[in-house]
N, C-alpha and C positions, 0 to 999 in steps of 0.2 A: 647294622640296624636297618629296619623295614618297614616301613607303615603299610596298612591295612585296614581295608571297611570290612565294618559291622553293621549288621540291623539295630535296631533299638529296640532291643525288648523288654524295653521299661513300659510299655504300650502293651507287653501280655503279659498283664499281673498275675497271674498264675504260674506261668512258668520263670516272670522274676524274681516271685517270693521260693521261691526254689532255690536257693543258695549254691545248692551242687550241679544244678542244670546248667545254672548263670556261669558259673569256674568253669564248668566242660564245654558249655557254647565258645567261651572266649578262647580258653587254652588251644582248640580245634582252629579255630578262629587264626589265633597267631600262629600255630603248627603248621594251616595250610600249605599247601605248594601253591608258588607263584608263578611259575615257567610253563608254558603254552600244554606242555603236554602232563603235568600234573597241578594242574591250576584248581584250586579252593577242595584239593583232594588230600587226608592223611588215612598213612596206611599204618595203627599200632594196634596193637590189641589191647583189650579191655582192663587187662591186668595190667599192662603200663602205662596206659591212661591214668590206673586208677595210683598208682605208686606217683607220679609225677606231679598229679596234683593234692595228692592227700587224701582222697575217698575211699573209702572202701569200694569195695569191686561189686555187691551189691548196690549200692547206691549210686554208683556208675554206671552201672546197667538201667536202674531208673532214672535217672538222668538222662539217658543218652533215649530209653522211647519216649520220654515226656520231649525232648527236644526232636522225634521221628515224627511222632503224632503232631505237635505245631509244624510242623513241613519246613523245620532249619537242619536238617541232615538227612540225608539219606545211606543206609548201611549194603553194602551190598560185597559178597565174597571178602570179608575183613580191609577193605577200604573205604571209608567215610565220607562224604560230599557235603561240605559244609557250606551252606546256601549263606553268602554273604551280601549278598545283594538283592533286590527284588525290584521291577524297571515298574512304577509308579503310571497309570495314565494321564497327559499331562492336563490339566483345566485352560480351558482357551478362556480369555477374557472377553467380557463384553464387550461389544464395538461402543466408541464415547461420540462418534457423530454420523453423520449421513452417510459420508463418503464412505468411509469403515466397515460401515451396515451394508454399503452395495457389494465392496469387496469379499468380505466374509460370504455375502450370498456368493459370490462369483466362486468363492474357494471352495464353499460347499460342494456347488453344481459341478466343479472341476474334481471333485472326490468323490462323489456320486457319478460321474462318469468314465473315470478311473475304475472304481466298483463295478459297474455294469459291462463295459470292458473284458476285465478279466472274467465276469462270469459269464459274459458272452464266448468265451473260449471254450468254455465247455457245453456241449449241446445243452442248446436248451429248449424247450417246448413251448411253441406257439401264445397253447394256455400259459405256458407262463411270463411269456411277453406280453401278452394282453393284461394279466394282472398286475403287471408292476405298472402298464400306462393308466388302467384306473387308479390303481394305487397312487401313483403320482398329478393324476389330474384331479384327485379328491383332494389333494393335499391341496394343490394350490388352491382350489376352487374354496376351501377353507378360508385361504389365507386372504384370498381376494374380499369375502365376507366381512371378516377381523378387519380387512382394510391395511394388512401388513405384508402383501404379493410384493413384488418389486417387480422392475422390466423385464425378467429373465422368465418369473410366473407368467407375466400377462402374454408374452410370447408366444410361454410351449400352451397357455389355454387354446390361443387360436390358432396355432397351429395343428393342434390336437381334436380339436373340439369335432368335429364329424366322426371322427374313429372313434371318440368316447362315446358319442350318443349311438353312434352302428352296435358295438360293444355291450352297452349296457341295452339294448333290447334284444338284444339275442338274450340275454342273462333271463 
């Protein structure tokens, strides 16, 4: 005996009121392979799919594209890929004090320069380094307004602020 994740497709009513989608998502489901190199894959044919679980071979056939078309399997040269997972993006919580709210900005700026990092690997054009310092000195200069900049805005403003004004009258 083996346990196994599933999605919850109690969340697509259309293809839960499908009875016969629901038995072949699962049956595929617990069928999969688990071992590194046939992992969340079954190889059977339609016709013993459809004997295995009681369907008819028609009805298994719409089953199996109603579960293509919601993007829980994919069919390819009579092997199956049964999507049991799906990686969720996570929700960060609001910060509950001062400190928290500094930090978060801090982690920001350290992801945001992460980002520009990596796309500074790949050539990039002048113009387009010039737009993302307006873009980002807009931003803060926003923020400063709101009255919600923190130490790291008021920073790159003055440290920026001549190249933003040179910048924008060229514009």
């Amino acid at each position: 005996m083996r346990y196994t994740t599933v999605i919850d497709i109690s969340e697509m009513p259309a293809l839960y009121r499908n009875k016969n989608a629901r038995m072949i998502y699962f049956h595929l489901a617990l069928r999969a392979g688990y071992h590194d190199d046939d992992r969340d894959v079954v190889k059977q044919s339609i016709r013993v799919l459809a004997a295995e679980t009681g369907i008819t071979v028609s009805a298994t056939r719409h089953a199996l594209h109603a579960l293509e078309k919601s993007g829980l399997l994919t069919h390819d040269h009579g092997t199956t890929k049964v999507v049991k997972w799906v990686m969720m993006p996570t929700i960060t919580a609001r910060a509950r004090s001062v400190k928290e709210q500094k930090q978060k900005e801090i982690q920001e700026i350290r992801e945001r320069e992460q980002r520009q990092f990596e796309l500074s690997n790949r050539k990039r054009t002048d113009q387009e380094r010039q737009d993302d310092l307006i873009a980002a000195y807009e931003k803060f200069l926003q923020q400063q307004r709101e009255g919600t900049i923190g130490a790291v805005g008021r920073a790159f403003l003055e440290q920026n602020r001549d190249k933003y004004n040179e910048l924008t009258r060229q514009s």
